[in-house]
Structures are given as C-alpha cells and as structure tokens.
C-alpha positions as CSV (number, residue, x, y, z in Angstrom):
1,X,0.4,6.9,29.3
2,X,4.1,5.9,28.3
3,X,4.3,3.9,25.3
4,X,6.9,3.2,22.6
5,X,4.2,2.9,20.0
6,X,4.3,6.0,16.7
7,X,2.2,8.7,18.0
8,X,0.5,10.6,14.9
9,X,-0.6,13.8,14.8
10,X,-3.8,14.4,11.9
11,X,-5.8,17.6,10.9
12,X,-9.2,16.3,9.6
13,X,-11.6,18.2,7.5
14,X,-15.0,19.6,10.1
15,X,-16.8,17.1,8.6
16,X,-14.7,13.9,9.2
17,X,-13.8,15.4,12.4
18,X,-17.7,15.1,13.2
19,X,-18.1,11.8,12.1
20,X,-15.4,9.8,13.3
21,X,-16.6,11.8,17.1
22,X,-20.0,10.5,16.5
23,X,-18.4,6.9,15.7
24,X,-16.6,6.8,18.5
25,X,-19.6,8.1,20.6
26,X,-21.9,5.6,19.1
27,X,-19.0,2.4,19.9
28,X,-18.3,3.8,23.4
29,X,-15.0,4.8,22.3
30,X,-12.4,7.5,22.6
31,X,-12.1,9.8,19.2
32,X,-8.1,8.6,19.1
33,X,-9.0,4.2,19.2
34,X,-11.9,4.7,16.9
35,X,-9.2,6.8,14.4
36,X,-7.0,4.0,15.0
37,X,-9.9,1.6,14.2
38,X,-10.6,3.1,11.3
39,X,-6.7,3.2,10.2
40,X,-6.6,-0.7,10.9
41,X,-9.7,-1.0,8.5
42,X,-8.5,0.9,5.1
43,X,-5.2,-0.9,5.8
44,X,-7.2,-4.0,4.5
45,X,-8.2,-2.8,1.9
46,X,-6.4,-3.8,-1.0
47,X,-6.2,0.1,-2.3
48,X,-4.2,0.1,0.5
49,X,-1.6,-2.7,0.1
50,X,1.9,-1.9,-0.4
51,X,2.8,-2.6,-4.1
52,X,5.5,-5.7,-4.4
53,X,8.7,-4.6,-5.0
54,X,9.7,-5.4,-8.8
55,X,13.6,-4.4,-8.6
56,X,14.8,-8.2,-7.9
57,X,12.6,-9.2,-11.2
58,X,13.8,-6.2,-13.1
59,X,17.9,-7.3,-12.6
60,X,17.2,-10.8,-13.2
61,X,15.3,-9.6,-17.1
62,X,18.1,-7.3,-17.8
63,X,21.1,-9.8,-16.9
64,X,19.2,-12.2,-19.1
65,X,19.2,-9.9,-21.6
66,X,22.5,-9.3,-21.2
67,X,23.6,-13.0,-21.0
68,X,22.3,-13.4,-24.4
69,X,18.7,-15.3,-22.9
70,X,15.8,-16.0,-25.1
71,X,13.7,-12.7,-24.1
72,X,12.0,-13.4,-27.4
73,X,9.9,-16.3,-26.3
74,X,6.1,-15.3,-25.9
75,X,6.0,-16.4,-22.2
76,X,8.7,-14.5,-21.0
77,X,7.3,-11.1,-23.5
78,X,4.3,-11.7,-21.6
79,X,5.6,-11.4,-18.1
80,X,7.8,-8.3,-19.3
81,X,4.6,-6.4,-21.1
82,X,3.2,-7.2,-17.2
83,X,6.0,-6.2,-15.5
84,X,6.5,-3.3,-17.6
85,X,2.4,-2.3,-16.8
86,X,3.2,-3.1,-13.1
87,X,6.2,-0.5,-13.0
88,X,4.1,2.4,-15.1
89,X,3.6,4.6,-12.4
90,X,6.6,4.4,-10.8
C-alpha cells in the first residue's frame, strides 16, 4: 500500500518478537500496527521526551557575563547550577 509515511525496518530479540505477535493476536491486530501501537505508547512516556534545547539559555548567560551582568545574585546562581545539571550529559 503506497504511502509517504517513514517505513522502519527493526530486528527484535525471539522473545519480544513473541510477545508483541501474541499482542497483536490477542487485539486482532497485524504484528506491524500493534509495533506501531506500542511505539506511540513509550513515546508518552516521559523517558521518552525529547530534552529542551538549552543553547538559547546558554548565549543569553554567557553574553550577560560578558556584558558585565550581576551573575552573582543567588537567583540567577541557582538557575545556572540548574542549567549546568541539565546540560551534564551532554
């Protein structure tokens, strides 16, 4: 069936393989909807989210830095020691 939708191709472990055939049995549903299902689901999740993108944030500390700003003030060490907690990983 054309369609202009991402087709993806995915290598599951026997195991998962089983059980997302017997999900899709038990639901009346082909093995490629309930993976699609099941996609739509963890993509709730908020393990899943995207993470916000800190760069605007980032610039606007370090020109105020640069701009001779109060960086000092409690507040704004606060929201940097998060920022900077936020942006470990990266």
């Amino acid at each position: 069936m054309p369609t202009k939708k991402a087709r993806l191709q995915i290598i599951l472990a026997d195991e998962a393989t089983d059980l997302v055939k017997a999900l899709a049995e038990q639901r009346g549903l082909s093995v490629s909807a309930m993976c699609s299902h099941l996609i739509h689901a963890a993509l709730r999740d908020p393990e899943f989210q995207l993470k916000p993108d800190l760069s605007e944030f980032k610039r606007q500390a370090v020109e105020t830095a640069i701009q001779g700003g109060d960086i000092g003030d409690p507040k704004i060490r606060a929201l940097l020691s998060l920022f900077t907690e936020l942006t470990k990983n990266e």
